[in-house]
Backbone as CSV, one residue per row, in Angstrom:
resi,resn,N_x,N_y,N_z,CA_x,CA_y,CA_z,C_x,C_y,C_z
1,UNK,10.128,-8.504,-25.052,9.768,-7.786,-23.827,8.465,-7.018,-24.066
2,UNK,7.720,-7.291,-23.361,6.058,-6.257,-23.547,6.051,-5.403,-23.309
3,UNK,5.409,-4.424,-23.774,5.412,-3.516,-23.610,4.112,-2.902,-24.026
4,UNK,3.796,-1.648,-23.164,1.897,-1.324,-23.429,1.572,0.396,-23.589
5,UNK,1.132,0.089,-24.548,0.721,1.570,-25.241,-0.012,2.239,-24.687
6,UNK,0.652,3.587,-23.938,-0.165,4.330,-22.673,-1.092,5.092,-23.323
7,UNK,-0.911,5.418,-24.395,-1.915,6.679,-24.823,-2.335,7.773,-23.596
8,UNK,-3.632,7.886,-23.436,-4.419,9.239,-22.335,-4.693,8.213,-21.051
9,UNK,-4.468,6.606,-20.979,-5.048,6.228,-19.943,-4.158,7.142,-18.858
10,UNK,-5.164,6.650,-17.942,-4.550,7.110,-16.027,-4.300,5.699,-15.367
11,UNK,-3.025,5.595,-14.636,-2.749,4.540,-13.857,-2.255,5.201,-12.406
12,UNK,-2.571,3.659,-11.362,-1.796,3.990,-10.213,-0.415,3.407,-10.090
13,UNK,0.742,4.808,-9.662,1.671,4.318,-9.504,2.064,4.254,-7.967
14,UNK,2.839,3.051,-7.730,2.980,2.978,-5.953,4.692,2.971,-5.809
15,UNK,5.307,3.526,-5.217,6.727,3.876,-4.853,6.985,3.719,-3.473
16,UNK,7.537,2.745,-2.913,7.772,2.169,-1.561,9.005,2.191,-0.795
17,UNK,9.400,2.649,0.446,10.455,1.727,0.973,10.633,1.525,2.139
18,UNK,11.497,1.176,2.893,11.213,0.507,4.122,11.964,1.580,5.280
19,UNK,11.109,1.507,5.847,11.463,2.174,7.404,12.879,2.318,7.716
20,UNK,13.712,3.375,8.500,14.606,2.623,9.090,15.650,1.753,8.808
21,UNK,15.553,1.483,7.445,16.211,0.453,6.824,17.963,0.168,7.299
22,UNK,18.357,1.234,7.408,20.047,0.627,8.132,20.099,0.630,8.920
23,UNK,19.216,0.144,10.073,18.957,0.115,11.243,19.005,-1.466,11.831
24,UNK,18.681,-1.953,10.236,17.670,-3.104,10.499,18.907,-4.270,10.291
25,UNK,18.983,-5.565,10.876,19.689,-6.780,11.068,19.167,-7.579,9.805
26,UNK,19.841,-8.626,9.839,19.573,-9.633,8.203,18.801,-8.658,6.846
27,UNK,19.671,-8.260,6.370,18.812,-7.133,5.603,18.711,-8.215,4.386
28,UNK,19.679,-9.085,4.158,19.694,-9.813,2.785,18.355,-10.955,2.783
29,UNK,18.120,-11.266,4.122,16.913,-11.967,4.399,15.446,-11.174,4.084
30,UNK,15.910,-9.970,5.081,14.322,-9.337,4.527,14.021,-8.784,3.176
31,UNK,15.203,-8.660,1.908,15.231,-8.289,1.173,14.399,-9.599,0.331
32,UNK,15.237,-10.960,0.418,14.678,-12.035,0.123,13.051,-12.411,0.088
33,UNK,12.669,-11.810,1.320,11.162,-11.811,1.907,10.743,-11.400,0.709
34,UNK,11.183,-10.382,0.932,10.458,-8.702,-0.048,9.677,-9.345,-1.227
35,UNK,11.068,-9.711,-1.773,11.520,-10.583,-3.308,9.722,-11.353,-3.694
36,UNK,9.680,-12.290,-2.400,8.956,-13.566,-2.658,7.346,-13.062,-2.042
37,UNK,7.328,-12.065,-1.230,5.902,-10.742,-1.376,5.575,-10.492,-2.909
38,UNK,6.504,-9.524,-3.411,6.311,-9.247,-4.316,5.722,-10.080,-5.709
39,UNK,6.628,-11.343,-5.596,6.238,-12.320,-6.564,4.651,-12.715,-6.316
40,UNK,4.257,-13.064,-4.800,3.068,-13.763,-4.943,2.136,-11.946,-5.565
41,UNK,2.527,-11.004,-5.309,1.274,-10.179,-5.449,1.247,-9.586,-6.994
42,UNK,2.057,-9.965,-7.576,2.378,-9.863,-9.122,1.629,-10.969,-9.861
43,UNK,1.607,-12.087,-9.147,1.012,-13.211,-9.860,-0.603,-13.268,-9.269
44,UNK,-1.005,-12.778,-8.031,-2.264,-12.716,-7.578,-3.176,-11.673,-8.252
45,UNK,-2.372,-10.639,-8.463,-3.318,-9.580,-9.305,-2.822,-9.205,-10.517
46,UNK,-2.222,-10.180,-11.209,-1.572,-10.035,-12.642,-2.478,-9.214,-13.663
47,UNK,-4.199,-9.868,-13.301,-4.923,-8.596,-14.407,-5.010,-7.193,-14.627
48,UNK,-4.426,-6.711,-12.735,-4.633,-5.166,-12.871,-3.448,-4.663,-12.842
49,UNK,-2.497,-5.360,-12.932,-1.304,-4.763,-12.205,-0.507,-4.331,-14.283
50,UNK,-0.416,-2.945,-14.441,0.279,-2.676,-15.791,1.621,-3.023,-15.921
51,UNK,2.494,-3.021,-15.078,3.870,-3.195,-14.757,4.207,-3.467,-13.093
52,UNK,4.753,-4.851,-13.498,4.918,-5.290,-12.680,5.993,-5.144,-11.249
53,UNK,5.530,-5.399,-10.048,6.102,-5.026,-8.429,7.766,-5.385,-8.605
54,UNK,8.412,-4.469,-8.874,10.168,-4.857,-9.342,10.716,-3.756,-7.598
55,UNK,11.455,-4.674,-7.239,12.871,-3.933,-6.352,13.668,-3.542,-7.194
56,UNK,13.424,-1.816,-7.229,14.305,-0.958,-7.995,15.651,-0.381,-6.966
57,UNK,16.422,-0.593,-5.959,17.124,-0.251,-5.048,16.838,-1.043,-3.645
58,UNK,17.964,-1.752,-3.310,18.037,-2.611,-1.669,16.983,-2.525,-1.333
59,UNK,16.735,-1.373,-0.851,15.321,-0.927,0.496,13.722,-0.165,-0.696
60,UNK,14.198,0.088,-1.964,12.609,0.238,-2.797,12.577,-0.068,-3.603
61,UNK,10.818,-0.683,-3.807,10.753,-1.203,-5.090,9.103,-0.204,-5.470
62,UNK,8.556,-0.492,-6.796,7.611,0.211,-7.461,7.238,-0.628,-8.217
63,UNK,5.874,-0.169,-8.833,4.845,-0.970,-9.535,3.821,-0.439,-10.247
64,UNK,3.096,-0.705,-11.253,2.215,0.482,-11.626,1.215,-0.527,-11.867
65,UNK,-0.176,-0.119,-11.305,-1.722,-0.699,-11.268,-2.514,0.123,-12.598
66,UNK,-3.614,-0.847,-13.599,-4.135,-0.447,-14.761,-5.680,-0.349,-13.591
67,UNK,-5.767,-0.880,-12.701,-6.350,-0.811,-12.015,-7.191,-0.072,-10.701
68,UNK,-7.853,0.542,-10.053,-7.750,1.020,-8.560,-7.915,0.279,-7.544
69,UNK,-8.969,-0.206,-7.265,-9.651,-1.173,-6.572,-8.740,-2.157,-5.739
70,UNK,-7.377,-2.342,-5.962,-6.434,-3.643,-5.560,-5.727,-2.456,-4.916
71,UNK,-5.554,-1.441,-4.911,-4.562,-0.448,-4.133,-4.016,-0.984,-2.950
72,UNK,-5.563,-0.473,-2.361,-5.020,-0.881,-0.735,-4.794,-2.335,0.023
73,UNK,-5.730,-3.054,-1.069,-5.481,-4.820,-0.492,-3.952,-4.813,-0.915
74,UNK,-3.046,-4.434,-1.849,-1.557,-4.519,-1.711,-1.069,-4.220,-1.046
75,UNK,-1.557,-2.526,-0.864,-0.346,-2.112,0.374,-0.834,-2.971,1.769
76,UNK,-1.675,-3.327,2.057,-1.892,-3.718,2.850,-1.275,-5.157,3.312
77,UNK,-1.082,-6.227,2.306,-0.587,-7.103,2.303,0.646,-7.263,2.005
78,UNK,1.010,-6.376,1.549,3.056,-6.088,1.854,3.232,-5.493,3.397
79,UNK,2.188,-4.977,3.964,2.447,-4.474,5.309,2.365,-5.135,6.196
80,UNK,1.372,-6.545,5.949,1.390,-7.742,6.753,1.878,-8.948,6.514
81,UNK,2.229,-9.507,5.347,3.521,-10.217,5.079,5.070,-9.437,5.947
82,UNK,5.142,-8.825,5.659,6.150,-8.261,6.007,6.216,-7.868,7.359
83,UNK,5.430,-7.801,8.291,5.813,-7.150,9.803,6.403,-7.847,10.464
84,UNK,7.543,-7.212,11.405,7.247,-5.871,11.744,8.118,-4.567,11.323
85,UNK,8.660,-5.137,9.943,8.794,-4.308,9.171,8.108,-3.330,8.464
86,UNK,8.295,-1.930,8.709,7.518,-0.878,8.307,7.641,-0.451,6.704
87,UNK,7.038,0.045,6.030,7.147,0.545,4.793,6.693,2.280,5.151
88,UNK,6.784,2.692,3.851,6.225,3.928,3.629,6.113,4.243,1.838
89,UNK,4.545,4.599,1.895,4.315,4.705,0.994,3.752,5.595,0.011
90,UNK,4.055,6.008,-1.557,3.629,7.194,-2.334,3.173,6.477,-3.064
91,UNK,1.208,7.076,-4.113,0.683,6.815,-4.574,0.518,7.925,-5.540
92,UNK,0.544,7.464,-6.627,0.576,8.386,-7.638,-0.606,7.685,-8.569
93,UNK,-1.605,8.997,-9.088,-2.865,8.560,-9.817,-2.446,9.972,-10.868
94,UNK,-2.374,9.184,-12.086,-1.975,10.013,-13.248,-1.679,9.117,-14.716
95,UNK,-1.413,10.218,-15.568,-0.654,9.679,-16.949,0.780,9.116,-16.708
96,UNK,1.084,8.415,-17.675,2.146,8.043,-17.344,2.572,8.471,-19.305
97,UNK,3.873,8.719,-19.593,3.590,9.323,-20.600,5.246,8.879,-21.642
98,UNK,5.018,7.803,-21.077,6.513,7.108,-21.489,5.806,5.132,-22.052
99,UNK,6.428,4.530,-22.846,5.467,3.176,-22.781,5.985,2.364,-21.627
100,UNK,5.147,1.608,-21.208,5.165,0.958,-19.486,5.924,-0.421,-20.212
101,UNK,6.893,-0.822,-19.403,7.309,-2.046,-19.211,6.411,-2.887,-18.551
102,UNK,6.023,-3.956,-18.982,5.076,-4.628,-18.262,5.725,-6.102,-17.687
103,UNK,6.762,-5.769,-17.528,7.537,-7.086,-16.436,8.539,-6.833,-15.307
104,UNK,9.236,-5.297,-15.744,9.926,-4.524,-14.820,9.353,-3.322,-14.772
105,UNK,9.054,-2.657,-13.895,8.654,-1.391,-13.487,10.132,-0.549,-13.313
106,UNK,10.921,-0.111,-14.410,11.657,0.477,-14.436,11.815,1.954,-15.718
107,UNK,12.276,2.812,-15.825,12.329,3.387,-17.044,11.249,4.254,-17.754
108,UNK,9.825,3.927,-17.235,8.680,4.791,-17.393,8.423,6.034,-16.686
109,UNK,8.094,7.474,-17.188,8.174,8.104,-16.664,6.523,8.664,-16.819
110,UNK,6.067,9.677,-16.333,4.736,10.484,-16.564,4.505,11.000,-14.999
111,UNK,3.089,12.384,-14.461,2.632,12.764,-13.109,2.358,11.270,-12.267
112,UNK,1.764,10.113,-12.573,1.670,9.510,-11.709,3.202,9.054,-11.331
113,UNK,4.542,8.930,-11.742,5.448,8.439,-10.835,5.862,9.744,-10.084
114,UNK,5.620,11.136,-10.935,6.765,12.061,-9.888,5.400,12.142,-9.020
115,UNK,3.964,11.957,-9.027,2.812,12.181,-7.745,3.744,11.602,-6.595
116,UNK,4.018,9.863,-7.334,3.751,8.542,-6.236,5.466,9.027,-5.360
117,UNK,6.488,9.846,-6.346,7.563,10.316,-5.394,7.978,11.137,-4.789
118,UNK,6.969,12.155,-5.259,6.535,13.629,-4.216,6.133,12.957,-2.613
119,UNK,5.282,12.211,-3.110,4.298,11.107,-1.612,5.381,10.847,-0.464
120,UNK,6.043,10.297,-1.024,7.209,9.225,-0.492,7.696,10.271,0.078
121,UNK,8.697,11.139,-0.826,9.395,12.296,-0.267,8.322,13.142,1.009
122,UNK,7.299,13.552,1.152,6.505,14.341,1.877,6.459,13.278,3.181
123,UNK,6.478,11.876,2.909,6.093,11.062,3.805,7.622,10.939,4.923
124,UNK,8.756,10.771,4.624,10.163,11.105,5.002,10.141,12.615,6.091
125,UNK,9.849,13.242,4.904,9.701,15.118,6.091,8.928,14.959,7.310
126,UNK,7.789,14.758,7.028,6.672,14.350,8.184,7.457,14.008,9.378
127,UNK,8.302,12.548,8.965,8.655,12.573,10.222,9.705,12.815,10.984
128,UNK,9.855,13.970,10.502,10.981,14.712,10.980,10.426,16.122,12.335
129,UNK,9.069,16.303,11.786,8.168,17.278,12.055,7.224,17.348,12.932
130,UNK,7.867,17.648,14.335,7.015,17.238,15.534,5.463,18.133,15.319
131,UNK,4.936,18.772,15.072,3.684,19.381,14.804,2.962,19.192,14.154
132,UNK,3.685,18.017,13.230,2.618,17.858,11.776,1.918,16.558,11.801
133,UNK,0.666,15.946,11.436,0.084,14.460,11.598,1.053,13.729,10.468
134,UNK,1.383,12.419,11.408,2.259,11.719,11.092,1.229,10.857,9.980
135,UNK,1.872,9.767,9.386,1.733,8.622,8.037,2.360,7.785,7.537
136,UNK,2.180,7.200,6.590,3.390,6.538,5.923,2.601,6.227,4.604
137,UNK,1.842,7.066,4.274,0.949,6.706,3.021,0.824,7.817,2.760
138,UNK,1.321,8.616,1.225,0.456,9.773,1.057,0.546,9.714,-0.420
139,UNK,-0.823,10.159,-1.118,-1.438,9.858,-2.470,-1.014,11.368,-2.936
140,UNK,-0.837,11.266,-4.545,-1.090,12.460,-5.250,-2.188,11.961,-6.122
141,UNK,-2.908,12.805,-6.776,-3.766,12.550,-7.623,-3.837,14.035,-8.822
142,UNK,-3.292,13.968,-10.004,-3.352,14.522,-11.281,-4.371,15.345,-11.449
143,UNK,-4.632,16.785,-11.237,-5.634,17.616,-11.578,-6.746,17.265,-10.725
144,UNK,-6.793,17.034,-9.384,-7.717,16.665,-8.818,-7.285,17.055,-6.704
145,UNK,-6.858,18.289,-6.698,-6.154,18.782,-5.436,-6.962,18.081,-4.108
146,UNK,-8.651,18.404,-5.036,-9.154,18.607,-3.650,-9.670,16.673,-2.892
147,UNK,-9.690,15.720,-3.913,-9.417,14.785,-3.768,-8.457,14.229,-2.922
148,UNK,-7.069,13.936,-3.591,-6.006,14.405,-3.095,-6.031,14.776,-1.571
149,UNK,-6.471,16.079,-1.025,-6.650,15.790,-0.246,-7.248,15.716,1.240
150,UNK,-8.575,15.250,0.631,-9.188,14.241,1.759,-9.027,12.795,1.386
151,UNK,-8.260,12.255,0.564,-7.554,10.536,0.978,-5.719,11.166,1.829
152,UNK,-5.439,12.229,1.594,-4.566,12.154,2.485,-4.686,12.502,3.569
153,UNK,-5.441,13.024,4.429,-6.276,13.040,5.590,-6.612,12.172,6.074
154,UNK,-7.433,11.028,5.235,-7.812,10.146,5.800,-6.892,8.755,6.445
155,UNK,-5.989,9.253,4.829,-4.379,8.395,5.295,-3.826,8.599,6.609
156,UNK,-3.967,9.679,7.145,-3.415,10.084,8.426,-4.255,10.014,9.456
157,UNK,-5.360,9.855,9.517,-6.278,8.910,10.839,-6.166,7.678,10.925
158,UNK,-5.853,6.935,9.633,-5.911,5.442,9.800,-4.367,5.150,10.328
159,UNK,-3.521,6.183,10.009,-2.053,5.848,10.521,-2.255,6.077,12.032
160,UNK,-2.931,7.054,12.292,-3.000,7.226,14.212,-4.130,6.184,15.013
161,UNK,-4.570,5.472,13.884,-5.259,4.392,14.444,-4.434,2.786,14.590
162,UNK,-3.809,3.004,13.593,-2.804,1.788,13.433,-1.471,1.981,14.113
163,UNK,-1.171,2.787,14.783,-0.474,3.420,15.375,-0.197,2.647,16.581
164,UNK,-1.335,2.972,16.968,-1.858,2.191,18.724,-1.780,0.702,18.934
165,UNK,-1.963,-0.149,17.869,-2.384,-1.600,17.794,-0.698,-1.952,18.356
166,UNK,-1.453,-3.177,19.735,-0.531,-3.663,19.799,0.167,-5.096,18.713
167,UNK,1.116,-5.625,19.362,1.735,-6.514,18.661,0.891,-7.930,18.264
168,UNK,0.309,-8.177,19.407,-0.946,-9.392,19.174,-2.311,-9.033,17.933
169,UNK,-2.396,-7.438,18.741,-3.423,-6.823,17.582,-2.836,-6.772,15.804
170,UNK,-1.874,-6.514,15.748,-1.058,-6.763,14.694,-1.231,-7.897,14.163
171,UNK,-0.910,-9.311,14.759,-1.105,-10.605,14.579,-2.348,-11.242,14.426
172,UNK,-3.959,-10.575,15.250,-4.904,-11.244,14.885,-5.572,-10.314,13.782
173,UNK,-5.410,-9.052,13.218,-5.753,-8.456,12.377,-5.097,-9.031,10.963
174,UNK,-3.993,-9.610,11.131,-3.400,-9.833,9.824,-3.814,-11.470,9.264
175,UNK,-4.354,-12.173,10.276,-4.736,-13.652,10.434,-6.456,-13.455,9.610
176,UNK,-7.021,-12.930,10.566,-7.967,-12.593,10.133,-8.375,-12.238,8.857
177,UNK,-7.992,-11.073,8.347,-7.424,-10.468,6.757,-6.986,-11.804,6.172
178,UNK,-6.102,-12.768,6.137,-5.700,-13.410,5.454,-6.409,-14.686,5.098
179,UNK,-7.011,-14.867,6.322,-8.020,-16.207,6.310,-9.863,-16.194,5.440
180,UNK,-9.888,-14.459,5.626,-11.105,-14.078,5.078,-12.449,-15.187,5.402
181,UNK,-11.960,-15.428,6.498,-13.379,-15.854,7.228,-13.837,-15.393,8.797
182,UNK,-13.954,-16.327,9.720,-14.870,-16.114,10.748,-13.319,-16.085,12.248
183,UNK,-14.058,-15.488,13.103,-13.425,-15.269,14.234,-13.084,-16.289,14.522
184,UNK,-14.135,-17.468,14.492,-13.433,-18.323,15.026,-12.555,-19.507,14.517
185,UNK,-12.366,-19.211,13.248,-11.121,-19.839,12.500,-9.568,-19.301,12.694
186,UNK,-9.573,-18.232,13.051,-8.574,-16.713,13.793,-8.183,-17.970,15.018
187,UNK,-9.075,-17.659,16.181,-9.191,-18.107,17.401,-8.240,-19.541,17.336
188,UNK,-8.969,-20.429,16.061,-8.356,-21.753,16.634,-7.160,-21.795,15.855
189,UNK,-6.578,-21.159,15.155,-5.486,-20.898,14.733,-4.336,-20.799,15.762
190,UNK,-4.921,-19.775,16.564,-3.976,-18.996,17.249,-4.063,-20.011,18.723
191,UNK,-5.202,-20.492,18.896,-5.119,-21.247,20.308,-5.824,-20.758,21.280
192,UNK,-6.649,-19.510,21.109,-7.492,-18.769,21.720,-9.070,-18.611,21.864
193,UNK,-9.697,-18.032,22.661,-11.024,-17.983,22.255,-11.462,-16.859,21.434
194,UNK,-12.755,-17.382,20.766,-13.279,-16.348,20.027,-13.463,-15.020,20.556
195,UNK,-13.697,-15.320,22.167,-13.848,-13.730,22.601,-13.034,-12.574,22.633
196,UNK,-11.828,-13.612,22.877,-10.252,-12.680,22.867,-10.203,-12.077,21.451
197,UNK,-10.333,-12.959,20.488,-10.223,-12.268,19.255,-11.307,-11.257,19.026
198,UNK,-13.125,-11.595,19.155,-13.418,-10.260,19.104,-12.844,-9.444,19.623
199,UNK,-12.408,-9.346,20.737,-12.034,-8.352,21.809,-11.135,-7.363,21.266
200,UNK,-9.980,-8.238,20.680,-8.481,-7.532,20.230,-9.623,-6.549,18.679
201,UNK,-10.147,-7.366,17.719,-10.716,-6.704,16.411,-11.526,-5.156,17.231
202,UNK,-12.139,-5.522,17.923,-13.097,-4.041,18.778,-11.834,-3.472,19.254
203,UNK,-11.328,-3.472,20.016,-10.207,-2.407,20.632,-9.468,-1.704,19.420
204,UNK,-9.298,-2.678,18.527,-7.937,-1.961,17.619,-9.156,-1.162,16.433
205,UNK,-10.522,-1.263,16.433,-11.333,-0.430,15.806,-11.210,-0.999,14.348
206,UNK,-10.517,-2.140,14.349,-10.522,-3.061,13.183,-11.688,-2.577,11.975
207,UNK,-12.744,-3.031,12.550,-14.062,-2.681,11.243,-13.838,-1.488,10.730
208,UNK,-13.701,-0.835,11.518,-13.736,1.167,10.932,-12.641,1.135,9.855
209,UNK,-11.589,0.347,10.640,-10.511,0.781,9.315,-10.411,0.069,8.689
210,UNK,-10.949,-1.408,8.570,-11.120,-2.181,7.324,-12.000,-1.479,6.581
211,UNK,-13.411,-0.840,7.091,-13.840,-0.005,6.239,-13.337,1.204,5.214
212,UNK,-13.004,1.549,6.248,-12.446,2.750,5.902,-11.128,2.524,4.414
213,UNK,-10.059,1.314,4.285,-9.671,0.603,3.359,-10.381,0.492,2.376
214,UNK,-11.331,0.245,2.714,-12.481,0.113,1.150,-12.838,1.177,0.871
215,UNK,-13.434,2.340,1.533,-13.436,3.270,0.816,-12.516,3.797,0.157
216,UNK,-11.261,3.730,0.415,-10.066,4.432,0.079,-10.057,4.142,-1.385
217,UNK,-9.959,2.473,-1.511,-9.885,1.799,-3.060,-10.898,2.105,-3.511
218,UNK,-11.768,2.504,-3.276,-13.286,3.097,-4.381,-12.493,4.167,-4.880
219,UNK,-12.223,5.465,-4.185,-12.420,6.352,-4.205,-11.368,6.743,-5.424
220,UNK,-9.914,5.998,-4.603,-9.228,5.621,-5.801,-9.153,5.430,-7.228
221,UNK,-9.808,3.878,-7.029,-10.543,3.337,-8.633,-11.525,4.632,-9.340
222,UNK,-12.567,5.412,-8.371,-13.149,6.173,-9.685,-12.472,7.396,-10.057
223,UNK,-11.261,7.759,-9.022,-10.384,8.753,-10.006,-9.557,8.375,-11.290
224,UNK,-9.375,7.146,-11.112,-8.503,6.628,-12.274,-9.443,6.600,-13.442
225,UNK,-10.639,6.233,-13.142,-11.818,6.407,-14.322,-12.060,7.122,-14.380
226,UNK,-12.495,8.348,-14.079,-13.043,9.701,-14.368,-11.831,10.354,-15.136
227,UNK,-10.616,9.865,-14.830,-9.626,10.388,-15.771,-9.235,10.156,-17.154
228,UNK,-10.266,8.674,-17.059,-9.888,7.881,-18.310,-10.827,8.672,-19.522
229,UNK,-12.099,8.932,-18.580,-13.022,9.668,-19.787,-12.882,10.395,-20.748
């Protein structure tokens, strides 16, 4: 069994689970889903990923990144594999101070898992809390408050932006993302014209928050390095 010698590095840890969950019909199916998400994104980013995307409980599983940069293309792609199933998610950027399993993400402890389950937990209260800006993403980051938070701020505009998207918008944003090409490969996919699809990408403010995604994983990635120094 592998196993990897943490020493002073900093990793991201991600702690997940699903919306609503006893709410929800065929749970053994979407669990199944989960299963076969997880597998492709374990084997797609096998270089950054330190310990690998394990379902630690029915409705959560966790994972720890040697990486930053792949953050948000994961969460992002467990959020669109998976819809319209919701997640919610804690990010933890820290030591980890236990040696990492590098095939199950189980048993390791250090600030980045209690960050990534403070997140989770804060993300639960929220929405309980009619006054407070809602989410489903919230980062800790290790000796670094003020970081911290303006990505959790920002986490919470992109949630009131994604908020709004309807169900089609849902569908050509995630086509799009997945195809990583042109509108009009989207379009003839779907059976539509290119205009409809610009149309739906402009309304749902698509660019801003695909942008805005990338900044997130920068910003990410150079805390994990500046920590490494």
């Amino acid at each position: 069994m592998e196993r990897i010698d943490v020493r002073n590095q900093r990793y991201v840890a991600i702690i997940a689970d699903i919306m609503h969950s006893r709410e929800l019909e065929k749970r053994a199916e979407i669990q199944v889903k989960l299963q076969m998400t997880l597998d492709a994104i374990n084997k797609r980013y096998a270089k950054d990923i330190a310990s690998k995307f394990t379902i630690t409980l029915g409705d959560e599983f966790q994972g720890v990144l040697q990486a930053g940069l792949p953050t948000m293309k994961i969460i992002e792609t467990i959020q669109s594999e998976m819809s319209p199933i919701q997640f919610r998610f804690g990010i933890g950027v820290g030591r980890i101070t236990t040696e990492i399993n590098a095939e199950i993400s189980l048993g390791a402890d250090g600030p980045a898992y209690h960050l990534a389950r403070d997140g989770i937990n804060e993300v639960k209260n929220l929405e309980s809390k009619k006054t407070e800006p809602k989410t489903n993403i919230l980062i800790g980051i290790e000796e670094d408050p003020d970081t911290e938070k303006t990505l959790n701020t920002i986490f919470t505009l992109l949630w009131a932006v994604k908020s709004t998207w309807t169900e089609r918008q849902h569908q050509i944003v995630a086509l799009y993302q997945e195809l990583q090409g042109t509108q009009r490969e989207v379009a003839d996919q779907l059976g539509i014209g290119q205009s409809s699809v610009q149309k739906s990408l402009s309304n749902a403010h698509f660019f801003t928050y695909r942008d805005t995604l990338a900044f997130l994983a920068g910003e990410i990635n150079k805390t994990l390095e500046e920590g490494d120094d």
